[in-house]
N, C-alpha and C positions, 0 to 999 in steps of 0.2 A: 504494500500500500504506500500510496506516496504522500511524504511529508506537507501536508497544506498549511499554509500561514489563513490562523482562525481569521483574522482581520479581513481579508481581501474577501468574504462572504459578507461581509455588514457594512454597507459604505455610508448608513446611519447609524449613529447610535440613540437608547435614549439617555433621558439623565441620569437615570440607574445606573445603568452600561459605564457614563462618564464617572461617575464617583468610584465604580470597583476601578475602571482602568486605572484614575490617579490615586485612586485612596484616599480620596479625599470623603467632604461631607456633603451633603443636599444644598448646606446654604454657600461653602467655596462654590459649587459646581454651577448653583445660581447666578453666583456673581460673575465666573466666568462667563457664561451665557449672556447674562444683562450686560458686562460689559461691551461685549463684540471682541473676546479672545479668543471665545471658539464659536466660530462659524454656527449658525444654527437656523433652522424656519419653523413655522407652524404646521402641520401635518391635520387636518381637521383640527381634533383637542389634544391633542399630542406636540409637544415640542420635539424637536430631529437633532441631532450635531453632526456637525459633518466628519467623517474618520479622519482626514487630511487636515483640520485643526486640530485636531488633538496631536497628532503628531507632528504637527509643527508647534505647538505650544512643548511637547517633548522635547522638542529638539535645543528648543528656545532655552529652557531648563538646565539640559544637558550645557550649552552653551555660555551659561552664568558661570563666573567666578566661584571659586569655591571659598567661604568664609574662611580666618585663620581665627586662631585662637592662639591666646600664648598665656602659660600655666597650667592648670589644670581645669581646662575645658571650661573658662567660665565660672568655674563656682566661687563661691563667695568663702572667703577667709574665718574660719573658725577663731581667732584670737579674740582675746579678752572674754573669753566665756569660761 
């Protein structure tokens, strides 16, 4: 049987679909959408996203700087306790 990439069958997704892709929440995923960061239309009563935003907002992600840290990750100093 030959390897298919799941994606290239769903060239919608809904909002559900976008929250497991990012792992994100209902209301990131909202906002994404109300923004116009991921492509999206009305479908009847149905919202759509388009699979080509999502993975250019992936890409976008991937493409960010990686934060630095210097110490210990950020945390806050135990002294004087």
């Amino acid at each position: 049987m030959n390897n298919l990439d799941w994606t290239s069958f769903f060239p919608l997704l809904t909002r559900k679909q976008v929250q497991v892709f990012f792992r994100i929440g209902h209301t990131k995923a909202d906002q994404l959408i109300q923004s116009g960061e991921l492509e999206s239309f009305k479908d009847g009563a149905s919202r759509r996203v388009t699979r080509e935003s999502c993975f250019a907002r992936l890409e976008r992600l991937k493409a960010m700087p990686k934060p630095t840290t210097k110490g210990r990750s950020g945390a806050k100093s135990r002294k004087g306790r």
